[in-house]
MARBA-3410 file (N, C-alpha, C, O; in Angstrom, 1 decimal):
187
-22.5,33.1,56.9,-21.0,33.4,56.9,-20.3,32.2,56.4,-19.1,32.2,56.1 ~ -21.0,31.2,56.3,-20.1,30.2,55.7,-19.5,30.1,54.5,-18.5,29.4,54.1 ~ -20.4,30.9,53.9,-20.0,31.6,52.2,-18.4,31.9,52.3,-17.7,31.1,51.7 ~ -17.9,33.0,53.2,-17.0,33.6,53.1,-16.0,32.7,53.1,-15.4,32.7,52.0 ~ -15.4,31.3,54.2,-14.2,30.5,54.1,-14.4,30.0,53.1,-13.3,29.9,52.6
-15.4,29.5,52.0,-15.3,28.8,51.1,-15.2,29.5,50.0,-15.1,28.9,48.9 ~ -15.4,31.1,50.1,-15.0,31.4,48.8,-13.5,32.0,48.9,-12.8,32.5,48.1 ~ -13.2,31.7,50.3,-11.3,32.4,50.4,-10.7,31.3,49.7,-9.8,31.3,48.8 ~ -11.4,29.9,50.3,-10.4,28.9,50.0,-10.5,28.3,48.0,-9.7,27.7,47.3 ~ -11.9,29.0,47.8,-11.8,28.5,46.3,-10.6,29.5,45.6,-9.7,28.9,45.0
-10.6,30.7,45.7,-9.8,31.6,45.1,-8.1,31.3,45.7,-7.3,31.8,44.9 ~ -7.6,30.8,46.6,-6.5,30.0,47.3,-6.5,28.7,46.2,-5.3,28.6,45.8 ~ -7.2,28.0,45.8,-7.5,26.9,45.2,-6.7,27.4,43.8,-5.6,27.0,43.4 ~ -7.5,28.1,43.3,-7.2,28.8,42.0,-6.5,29.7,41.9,-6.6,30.1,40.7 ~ -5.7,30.6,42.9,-4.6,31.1,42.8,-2.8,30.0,42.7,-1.8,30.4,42.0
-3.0,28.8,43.5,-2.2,27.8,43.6,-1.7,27.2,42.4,-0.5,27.1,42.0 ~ -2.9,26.9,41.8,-3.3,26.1,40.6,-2.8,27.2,39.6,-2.2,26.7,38.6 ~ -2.9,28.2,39.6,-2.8,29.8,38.2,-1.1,29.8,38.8,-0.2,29.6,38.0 ~ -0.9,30.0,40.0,0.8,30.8,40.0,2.0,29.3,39.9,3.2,29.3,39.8 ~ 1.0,28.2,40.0,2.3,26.8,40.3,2.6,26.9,38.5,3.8,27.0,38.1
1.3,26.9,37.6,1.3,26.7,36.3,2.1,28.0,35.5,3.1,28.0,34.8 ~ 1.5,28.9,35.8,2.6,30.4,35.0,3.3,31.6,35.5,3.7,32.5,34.9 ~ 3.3,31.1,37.6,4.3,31.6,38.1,3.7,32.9,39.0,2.6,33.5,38.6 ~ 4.2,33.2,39.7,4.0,34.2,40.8,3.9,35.5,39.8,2.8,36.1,39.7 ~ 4.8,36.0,39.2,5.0,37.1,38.4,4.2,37.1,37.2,3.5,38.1,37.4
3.8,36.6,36.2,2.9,36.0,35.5,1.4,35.6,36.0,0.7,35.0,35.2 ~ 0.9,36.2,37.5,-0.8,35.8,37.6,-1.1,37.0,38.5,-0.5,37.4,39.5 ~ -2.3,37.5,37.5,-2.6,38.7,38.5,-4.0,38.6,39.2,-4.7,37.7,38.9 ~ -4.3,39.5,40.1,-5.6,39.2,40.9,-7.1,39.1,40.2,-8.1,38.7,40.8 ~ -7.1,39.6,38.7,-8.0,39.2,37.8,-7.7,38.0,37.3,-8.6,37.3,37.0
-6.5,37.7,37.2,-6.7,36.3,36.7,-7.1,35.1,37.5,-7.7,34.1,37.1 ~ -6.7,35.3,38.8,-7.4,34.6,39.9,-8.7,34.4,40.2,-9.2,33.3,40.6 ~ -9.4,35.4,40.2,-11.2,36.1,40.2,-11.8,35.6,39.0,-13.0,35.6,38.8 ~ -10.9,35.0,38.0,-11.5,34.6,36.7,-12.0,32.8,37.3,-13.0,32.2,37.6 ~ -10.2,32.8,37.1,-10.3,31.2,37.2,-11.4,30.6,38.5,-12.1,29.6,38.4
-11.2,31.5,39.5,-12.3,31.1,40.7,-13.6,31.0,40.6,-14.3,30.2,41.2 ~ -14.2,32.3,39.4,-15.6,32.5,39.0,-16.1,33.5,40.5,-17.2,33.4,41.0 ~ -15.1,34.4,41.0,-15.7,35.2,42.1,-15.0,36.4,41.3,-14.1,36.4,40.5 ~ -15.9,37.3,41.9,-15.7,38.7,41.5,-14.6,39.4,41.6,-13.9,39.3,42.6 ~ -14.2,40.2,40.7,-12.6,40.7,41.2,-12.7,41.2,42.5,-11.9,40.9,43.3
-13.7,42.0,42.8,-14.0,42.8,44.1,-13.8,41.7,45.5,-13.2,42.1,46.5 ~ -14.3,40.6,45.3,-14.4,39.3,46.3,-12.6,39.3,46.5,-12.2,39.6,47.6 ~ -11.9,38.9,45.6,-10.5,38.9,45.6,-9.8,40.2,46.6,-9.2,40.1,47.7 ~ -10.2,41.3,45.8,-9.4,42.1,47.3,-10.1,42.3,48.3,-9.6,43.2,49.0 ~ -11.3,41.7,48.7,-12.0,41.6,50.2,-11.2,40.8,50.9,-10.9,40.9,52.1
-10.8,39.9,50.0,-9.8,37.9,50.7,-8.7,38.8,51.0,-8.5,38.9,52.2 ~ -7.8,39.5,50.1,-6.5,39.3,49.9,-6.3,40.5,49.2,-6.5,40.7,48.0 ~ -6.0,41.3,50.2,-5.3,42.9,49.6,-4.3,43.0,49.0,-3.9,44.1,48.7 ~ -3.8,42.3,48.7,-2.5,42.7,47.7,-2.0,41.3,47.5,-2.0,40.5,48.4 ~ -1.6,41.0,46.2,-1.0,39.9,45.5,0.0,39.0,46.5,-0.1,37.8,46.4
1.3,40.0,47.8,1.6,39.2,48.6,0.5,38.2,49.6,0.9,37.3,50.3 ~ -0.9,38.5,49.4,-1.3,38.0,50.9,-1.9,36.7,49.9,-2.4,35.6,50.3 ~ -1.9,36.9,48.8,-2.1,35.5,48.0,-1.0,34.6,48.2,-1.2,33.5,48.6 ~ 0.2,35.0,47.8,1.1,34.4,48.4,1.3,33.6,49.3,1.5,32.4,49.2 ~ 1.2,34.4,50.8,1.3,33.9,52.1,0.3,32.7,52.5,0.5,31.7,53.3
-1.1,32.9,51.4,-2.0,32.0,51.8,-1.8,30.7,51.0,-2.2,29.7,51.6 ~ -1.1,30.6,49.6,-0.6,29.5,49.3,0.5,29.1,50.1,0.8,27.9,50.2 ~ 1.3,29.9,50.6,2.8,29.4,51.1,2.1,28.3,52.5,2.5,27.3,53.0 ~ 1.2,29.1,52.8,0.7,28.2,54.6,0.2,27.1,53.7,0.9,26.1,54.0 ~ -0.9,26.8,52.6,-1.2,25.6,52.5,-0.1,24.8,52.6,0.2,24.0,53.4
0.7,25.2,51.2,1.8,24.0,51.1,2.4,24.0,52.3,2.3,22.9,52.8 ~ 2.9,24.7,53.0,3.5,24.2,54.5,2.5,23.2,55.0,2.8,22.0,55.1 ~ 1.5,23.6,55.2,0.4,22.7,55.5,0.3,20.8,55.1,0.2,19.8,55.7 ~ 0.6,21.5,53.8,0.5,20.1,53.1,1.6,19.1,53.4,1.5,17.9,53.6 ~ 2.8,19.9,53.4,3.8,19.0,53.6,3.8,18.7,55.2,4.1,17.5,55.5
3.7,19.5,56.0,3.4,19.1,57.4,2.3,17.8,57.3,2.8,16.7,57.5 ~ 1.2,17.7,57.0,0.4,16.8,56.8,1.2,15.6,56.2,1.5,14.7,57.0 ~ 1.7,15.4,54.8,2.5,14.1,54.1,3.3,14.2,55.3,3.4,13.0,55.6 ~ 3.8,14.8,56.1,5.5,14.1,56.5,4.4,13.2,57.5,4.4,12.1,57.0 ~ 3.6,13.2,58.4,3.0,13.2,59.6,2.3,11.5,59.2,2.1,10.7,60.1
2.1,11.4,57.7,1.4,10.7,57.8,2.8,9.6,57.1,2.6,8.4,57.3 ~ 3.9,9.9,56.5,4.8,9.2,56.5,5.8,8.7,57.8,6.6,7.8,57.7 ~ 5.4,9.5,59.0,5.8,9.3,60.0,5.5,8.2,60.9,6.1,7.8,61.9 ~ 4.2,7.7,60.4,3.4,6.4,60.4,4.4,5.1,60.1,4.4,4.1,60.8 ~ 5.3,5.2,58.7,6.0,4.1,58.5,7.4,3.5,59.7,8.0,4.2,60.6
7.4,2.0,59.4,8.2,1.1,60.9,9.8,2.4,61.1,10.1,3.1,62.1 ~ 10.3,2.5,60.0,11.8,2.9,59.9,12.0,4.4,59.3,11.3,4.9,58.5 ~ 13.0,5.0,59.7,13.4,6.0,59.2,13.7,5.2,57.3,12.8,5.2,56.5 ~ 14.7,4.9,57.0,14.8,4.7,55.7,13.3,4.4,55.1,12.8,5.4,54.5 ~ 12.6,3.4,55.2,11.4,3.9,54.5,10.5,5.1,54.3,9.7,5.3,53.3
10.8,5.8,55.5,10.0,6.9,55.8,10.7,7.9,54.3,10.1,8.2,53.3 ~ 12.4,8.2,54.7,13.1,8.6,53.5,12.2,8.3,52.2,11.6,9.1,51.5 ~ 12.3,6.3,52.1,12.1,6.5,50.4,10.6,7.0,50.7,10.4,7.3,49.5 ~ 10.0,7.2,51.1,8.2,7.1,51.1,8.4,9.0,50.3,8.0,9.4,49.2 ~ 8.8,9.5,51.0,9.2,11.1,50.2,10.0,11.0,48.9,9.5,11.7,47.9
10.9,10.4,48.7,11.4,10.5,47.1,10.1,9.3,46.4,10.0,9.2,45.1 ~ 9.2,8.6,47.2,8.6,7.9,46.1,7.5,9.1,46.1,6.5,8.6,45.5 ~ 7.3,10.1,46.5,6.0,11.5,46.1,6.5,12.0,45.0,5.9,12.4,44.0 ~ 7.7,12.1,45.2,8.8,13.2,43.1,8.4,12.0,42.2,8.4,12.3,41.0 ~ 8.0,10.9,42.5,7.9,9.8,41.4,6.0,9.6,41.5,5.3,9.1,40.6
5.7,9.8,42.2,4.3,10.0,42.0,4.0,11.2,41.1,3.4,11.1,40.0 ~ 4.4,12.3,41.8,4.6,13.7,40.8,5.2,14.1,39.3,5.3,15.2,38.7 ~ 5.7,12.9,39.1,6.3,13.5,37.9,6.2,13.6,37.4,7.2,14.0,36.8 ~ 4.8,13.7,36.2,4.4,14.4,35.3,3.5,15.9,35.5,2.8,16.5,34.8 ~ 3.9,16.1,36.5,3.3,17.6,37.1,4.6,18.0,37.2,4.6,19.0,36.5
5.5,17.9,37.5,6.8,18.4,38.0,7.2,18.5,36.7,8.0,19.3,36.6 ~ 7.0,17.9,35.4,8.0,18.0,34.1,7.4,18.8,33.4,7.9,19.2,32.3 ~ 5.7,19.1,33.9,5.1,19.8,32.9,5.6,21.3,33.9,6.4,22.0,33.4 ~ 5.1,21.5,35.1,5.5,22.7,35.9,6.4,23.0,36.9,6.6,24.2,37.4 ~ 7.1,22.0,37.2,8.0,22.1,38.0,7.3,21.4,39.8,6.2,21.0,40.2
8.3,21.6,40.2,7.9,21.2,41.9,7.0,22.2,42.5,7.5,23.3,42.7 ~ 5.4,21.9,42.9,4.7,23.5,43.1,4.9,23.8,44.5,4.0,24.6,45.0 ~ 5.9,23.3,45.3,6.9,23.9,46.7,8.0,24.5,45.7,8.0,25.7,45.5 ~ 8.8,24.1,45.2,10.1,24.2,44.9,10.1,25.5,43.7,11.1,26.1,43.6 ~ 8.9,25.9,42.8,9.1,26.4,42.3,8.1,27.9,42.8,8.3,29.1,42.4
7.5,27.6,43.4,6.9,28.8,44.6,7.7,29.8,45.5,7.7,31.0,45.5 ~ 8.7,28.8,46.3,9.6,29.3,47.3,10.5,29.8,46.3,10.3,31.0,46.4 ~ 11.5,29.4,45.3,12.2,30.0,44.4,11.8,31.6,44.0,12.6,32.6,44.2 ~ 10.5,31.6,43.3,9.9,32.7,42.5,9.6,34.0,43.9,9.4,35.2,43.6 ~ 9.5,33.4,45.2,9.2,34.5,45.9,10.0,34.8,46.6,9.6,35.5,47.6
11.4,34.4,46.5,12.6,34.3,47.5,13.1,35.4,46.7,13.3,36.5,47.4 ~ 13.5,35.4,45.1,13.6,36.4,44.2,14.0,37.6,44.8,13.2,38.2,45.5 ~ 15.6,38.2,44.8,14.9,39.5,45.2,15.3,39.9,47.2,15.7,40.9,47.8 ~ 15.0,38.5,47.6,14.9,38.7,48.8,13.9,40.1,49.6,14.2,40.9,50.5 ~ 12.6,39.9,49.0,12.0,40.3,49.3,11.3,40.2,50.6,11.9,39.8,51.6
9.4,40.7,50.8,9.4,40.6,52.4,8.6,39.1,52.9,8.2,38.6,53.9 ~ 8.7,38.6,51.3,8.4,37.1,51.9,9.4,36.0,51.9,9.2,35.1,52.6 ~ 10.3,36.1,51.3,11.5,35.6,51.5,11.9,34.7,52.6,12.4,33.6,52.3 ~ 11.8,35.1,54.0,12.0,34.5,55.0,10.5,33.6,55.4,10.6,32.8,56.3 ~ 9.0,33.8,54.5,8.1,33.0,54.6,8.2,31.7,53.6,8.1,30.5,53.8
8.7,32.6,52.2,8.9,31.4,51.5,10.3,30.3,51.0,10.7,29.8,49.9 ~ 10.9,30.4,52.6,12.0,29.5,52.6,11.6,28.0,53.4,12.0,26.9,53.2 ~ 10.2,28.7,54.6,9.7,27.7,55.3,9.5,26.1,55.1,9.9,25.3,55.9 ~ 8.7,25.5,53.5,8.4,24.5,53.4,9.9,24.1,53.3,10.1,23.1,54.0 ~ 11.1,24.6,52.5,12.3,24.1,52.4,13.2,24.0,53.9,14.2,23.3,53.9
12.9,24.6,54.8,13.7,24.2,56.3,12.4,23.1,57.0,12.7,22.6,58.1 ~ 11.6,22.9,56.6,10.4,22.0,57.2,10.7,20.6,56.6,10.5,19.6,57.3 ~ 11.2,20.6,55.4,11.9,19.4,54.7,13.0,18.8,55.2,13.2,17.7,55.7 ~ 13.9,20.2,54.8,15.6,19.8,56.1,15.1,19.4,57.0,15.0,18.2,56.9 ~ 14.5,19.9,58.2,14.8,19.3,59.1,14.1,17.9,59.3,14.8,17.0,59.8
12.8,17.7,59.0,12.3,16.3,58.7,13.5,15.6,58.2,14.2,15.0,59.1 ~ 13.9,15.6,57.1,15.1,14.4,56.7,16.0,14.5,57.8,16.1,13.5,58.5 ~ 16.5,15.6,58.1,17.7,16.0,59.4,17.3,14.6,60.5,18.0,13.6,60.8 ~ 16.3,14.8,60.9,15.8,13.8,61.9,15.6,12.9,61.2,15.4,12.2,62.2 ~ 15.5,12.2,60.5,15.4,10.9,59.9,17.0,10.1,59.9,17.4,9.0,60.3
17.5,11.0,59.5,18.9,10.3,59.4,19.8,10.4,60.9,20.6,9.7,61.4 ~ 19.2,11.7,61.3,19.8,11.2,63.4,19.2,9.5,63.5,19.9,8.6,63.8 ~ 17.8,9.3,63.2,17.5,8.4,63.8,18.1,7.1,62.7,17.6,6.0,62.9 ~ 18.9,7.1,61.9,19.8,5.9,61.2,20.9,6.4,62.1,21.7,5.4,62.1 ~ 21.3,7.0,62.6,22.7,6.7,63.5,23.7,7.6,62.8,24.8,7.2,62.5
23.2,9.0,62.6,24.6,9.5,61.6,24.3,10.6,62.6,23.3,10.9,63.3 ~ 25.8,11.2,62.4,25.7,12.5,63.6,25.3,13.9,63.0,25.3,14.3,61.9 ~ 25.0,14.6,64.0,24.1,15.7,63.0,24.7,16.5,62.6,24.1,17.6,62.5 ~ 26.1,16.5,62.3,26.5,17.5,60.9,26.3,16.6,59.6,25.9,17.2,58.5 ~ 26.4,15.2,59.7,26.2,14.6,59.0,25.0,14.0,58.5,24.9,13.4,57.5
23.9,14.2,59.7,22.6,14.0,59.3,22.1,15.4,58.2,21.4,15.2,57.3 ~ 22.7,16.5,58.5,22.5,17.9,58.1,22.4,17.6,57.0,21.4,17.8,56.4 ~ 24.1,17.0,56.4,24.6,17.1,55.0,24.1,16.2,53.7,24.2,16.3,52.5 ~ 23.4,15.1,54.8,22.2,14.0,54.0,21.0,14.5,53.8,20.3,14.3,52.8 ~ 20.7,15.4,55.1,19.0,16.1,54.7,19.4,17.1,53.3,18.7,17.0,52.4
20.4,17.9,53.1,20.5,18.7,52.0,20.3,18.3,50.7,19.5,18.6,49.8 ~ 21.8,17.0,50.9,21.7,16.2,49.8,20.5,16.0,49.2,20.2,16.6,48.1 ~ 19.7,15.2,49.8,18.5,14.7,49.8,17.4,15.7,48.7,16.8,15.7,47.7 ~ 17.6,16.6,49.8,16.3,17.7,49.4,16.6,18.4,47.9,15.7,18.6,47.1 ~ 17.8,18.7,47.7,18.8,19.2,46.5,18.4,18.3,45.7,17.5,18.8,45.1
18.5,17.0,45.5,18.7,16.2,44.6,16.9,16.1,44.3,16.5,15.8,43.2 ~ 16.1,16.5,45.3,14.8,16.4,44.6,14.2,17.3,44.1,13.4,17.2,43.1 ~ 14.6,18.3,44.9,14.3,20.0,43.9,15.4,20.1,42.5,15.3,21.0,41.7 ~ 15.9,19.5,42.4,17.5,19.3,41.6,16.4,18.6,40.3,16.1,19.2,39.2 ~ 15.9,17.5,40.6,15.5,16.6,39.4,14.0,17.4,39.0,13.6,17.5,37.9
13.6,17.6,39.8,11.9,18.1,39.4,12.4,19.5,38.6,11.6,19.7,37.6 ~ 13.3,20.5,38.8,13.6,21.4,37.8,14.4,20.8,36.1,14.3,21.4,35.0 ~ 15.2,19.5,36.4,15.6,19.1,34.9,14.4,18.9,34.4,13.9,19.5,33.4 ~ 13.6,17.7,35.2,12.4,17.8,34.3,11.4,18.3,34.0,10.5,17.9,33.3 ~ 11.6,19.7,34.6,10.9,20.2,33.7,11.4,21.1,32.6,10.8,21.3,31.6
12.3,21.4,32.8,13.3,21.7,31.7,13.4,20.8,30.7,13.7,21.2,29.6 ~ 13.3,19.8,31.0,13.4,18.9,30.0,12.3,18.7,29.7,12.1,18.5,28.5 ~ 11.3,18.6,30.4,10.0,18.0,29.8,10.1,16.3,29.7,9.5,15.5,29.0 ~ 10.9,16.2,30.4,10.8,14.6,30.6,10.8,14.1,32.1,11.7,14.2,32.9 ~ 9.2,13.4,32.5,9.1,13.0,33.3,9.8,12.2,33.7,9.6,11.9,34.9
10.8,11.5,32.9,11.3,9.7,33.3,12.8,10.2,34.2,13.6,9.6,34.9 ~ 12.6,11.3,34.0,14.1,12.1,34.6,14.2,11.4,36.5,14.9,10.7,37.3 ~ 13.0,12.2,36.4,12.7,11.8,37.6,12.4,10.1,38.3,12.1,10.0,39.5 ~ 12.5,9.3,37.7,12.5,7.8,37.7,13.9,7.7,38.3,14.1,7.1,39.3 ~ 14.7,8.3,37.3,16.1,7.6,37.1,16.7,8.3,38.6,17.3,7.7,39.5
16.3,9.4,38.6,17.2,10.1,40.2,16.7,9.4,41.6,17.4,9.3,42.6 ~ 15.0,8.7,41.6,14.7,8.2,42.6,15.1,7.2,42.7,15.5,7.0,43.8 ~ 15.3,5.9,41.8,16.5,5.0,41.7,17.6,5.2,42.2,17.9,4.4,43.1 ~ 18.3,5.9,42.0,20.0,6.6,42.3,20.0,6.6,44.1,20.6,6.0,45.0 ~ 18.5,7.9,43.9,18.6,8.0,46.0,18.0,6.7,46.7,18.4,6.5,47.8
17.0,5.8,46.0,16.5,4.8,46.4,17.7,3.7,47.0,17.7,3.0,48.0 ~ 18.7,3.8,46.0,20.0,2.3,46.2,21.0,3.3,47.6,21.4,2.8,48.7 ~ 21.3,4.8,47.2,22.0,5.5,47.9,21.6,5.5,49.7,22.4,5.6,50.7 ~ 19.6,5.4,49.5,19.4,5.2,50.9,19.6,3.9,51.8,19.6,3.8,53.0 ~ 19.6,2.8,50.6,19.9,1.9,51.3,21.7,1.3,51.6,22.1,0.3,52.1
22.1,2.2,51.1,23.5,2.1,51.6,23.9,3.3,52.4,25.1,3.6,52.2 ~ 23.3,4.1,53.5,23.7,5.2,54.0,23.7,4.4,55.6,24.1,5.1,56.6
END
């Protein structure tokens, strides 16, 4: 039985990888069974219907980002902790200019609509708020106004990872972590 988690998680692997690069609407359950090298039949054993593909990338990245905050939570100060997150959009940035943010453009494409994942894939984005939210209580700002800095914040990163890829220019993203980098240290 060991077979089975590792072939959910390859086809998760390569569902991630297929819908971050040509999008939720654009990857179908053969195309997933391809890229994984498991059988189409294996695919709807895992995952009956295209949403439960979904749900199982939406938990990783929640996952993922629970894990980075956790381990950014490690750093002495909230403002570092801050930049330690805008310096990941600048780690990322030539994945973000080639495909966009693969949270930011996930939760978008499945919010669409407001469909029945909608309220699953807003999660990684209220998991961010509120992480910044508490970063900035703990600089001393009151929490309408810690609120209106975690937004900022989060806007301005989902904000730049969509110009660049629109643009196709990674450096985009340079220039806006600069902007929030001097902005955090004057907040």
């Amino acid at each position: 039985m060991k077979n089975a988690p590792d072939k959910r998680e390859r086809l998760t692997d390569a569902a991630a990888v297929l819908i971050h690069r040509q999008g939720f609407a654009h990857t179908t359950l053969a195309d997933i069974a391809v890229a994984s090298n498991v059988a189409l039949g294996s695919v709807y054993y895992y995952f009956k219907t295209k949403d439960d593909v979904a749900k199982a990338i939406l938990n990783r990245r929640q996952s993922e980002i629970s894990q980075t905050l956790e381990e950014i939570d490690q750093l002495p100060d909230s403002r570092k902790r801050l930049e330690a997150l805008v310096n990941i959009w600048v780690s990322d940035r030539d994945i973000d200019a080639r495909y966009g943010c693969p949270i930011g453009s996930l939760c978008y494409e499945l919010a669409k609509g407001r469909g029945p994942l909608s309220s699953e894939a807003s999660e990684p984005f209220r998991t961010l708020l509120a992480w910044c939210e508490k970063q900035f209580r703990l600089l001393g700002k009151s929490k309408q106004k810690a609120a209106a800095f975690a937004l900022h914040m989060v806007a301005s990163l989902q904000g730049i990872s969509l110009i660049a890829n629109a643009l196709g220019e990674p450096d985009t993203i340079l220039s806006e972590a600069k902007f929030l980098s001097d902005w955090l240290r004057n907040v």
